[in-house]
N, C-alpha and C positions, 0 to 999 in steps of 0.2 A: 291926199291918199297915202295908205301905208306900203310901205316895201317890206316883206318880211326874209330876210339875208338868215340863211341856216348853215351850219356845219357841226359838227362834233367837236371841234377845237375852235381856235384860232384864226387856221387856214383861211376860213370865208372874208377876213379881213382885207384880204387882195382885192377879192369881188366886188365888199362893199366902198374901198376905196374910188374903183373907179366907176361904179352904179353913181356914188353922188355929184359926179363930175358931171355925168350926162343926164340925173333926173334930180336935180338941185330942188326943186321944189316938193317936193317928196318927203314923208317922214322914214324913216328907217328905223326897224327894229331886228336887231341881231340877236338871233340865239346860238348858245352855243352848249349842244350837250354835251359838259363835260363830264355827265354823273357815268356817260356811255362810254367815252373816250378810252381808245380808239375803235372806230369802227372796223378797222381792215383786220382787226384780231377774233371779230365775232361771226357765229355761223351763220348763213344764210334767214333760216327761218325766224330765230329768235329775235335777231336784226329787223327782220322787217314787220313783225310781229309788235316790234316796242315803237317804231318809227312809226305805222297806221293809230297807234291809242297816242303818242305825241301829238303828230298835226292835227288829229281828231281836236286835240285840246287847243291848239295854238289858234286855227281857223275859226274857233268859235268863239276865243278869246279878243284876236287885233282884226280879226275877217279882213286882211289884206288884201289889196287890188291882187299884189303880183309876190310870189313866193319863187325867192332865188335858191335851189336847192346847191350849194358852195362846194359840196362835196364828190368826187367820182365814186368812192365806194356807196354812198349813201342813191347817187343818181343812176350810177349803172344795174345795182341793184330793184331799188325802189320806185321811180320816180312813175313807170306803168304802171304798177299797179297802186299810188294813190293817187291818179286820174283817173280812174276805175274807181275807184272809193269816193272818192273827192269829183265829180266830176264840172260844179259851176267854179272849182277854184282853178287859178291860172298859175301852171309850175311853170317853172324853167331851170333845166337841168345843168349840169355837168360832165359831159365825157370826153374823153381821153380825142386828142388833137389827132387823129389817125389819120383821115383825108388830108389836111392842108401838109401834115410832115410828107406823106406818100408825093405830092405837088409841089414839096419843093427840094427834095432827099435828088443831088446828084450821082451820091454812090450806089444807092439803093439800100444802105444799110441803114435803119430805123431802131432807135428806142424806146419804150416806152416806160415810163418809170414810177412806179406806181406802188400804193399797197394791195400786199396780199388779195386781199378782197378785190379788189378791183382787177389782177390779173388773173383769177379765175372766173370769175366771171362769164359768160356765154354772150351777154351782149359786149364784151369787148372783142371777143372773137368774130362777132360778126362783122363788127367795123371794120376788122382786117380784111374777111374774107372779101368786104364790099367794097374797100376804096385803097387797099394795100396788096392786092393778090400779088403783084409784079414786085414788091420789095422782100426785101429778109426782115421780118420785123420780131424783136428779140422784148419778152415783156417780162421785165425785172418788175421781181415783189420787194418792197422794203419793209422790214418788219421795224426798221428804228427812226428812219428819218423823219416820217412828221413829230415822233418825239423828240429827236432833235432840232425841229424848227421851232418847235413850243418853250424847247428850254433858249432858244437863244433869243425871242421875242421877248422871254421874260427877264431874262438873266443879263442878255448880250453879248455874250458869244459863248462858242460852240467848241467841240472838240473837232479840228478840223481832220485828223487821222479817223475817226469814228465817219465823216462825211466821205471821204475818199473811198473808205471801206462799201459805204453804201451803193456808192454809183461805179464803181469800178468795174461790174457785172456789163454797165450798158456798153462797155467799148468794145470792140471785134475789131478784126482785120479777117479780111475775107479775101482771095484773090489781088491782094495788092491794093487790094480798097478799103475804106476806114469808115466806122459809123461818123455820118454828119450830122445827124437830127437827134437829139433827144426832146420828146415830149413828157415836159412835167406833169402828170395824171394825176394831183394831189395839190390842193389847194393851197396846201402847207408851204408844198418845197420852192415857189417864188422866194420865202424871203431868205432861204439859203442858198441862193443861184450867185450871187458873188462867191460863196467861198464854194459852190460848184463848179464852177469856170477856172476857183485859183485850184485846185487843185485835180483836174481832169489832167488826162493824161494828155490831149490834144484838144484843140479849141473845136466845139461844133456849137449849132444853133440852137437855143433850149427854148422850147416853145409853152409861152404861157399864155394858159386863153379867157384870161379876166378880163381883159377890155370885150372881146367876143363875147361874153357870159351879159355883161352890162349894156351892148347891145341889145341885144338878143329879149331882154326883159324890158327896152323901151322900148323896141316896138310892139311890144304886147299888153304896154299901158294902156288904160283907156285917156279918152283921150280929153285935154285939161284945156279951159277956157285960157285966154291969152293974161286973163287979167287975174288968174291966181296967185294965190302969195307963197312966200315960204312957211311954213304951220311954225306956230308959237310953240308949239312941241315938242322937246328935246329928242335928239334921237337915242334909242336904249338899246343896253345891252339885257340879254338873262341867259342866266346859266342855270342849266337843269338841276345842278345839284346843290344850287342856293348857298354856295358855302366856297368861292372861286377862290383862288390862289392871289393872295392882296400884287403880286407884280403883276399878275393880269389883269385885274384891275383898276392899277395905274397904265397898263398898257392901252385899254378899251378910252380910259376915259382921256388918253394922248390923241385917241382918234377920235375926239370930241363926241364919245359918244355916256349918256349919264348912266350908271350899274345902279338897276333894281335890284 
């Protein structure tokens, strides 16, 4: 059976990391549009306008068991209405860790860290209103960081004064009390969480929910005889705009997966 791993970058790379750990028998194919990239810089309608004519094509191209949407701008957005559109395909989305940080936030001070798109948004508000009401939760847009996780996947390393600048919004002191929770809301910014941590002004807990997301789509597998194999299949990458950046390239196919 196919998995089909989506994001606009890179970022999904976390996801699909640990989806193969738990659905090892599975083929995997990732796309990545980078012809869109990034999404947290585009309007609403257009965005989800290009996003329904994509999966229209992808689902009737690999017609996947289970479609991992990698992204919070693209899931908080989209993911309603193309099960509405899409209704025998099976998503599974991406949004911002609001309940579990609200469940484990001792100060009460809450993070959220995310692009643009994804902090205005009306479904991330609601997750506040619904499992955050009792904390202060402060939703930073970052307009540069996933292109700074992109440049350091590719390149390997980063401007770490450029990363400071970005998260520096999430800290407060409130009453004598310190933000402890930041939640990564960006698929991206996992793999610039070491040099989030070196260079935070004080240590808190940064909540990434790619193992959660990789759950979350086995139990929505259907379900595979004992005596299945692993497919002779290699798992693929595609990128939308057929034309990738050759260190992504060699980055994709480090994560053993083959560039169509």
């Amino acid at each position: 059976m196919t998995v089909l791993v989506f994001d606009s970058g890179i970022g999904g790379l976390t996801v699909l990391r640990e989806a193969r750990v738990l659905m090892p028998a599975n083929r995997f194919v990732y796309v990545a549009d980078d012809a869109a990239f990034p999404y947290g810089n585009w309007e609403e309608k257009p965005l989800l306008d290009h996003m329904t004519a994509l999966f229209g094509r992808l689902i009737g191209e690999w017609q996947p068991s289970v479609i991992i949407i990698a992204c919070n701008t693209a899931s908080t957005l989209a993911i309603d209405h193309l099960r509405q559109v899409y209704p025998q395909q099976v998503f599974v989305g991406t949004v911002p860790a609001i309940k579990p940080a609200a469940e484990r936030t001792r100060s009460g001070l809450v993070s959220v860290l995310a692009t643009p798109g994804t902090v205005k948004r009306q479904y991330t508000r609601d997750l506040i209103s619904s499992y955050a009401s009792k904390c202060h939760v402060r939703l930073v847009g970052s307009r540069n960081l996933a292109q700074l996780a992109e440049t350091y996947m590719r390149e390997g390393f980063v401007d770490e004064d450029a990363v400071r600048a970005e998260i520096e919004p999430c800290f407060i002191e409130k009453d004598g009390r310190h933000t402890d929770i930041v939640v990564l809301a960006c698929t991206h910014y996992p793999f610039l969480v070491n040099r989030m941590r070196k260079t935070a002004p004080w240590p808190v807990d940064w909540i990434d929910t790619s193992e959660a997301i990789a759950r979350r789509a086995l139990s929505l597998m259907p379900v595979m005889h004992d005596d299945a194999l692993v497919p002779d299949e290699p798992d693929l990458a595609i990128f939308t705009s057929e034309n990738p950046d050759p260190h992504v390239v060699r980055l994709m196919r480090g994560f053993g997966l083959s560039v169509e």
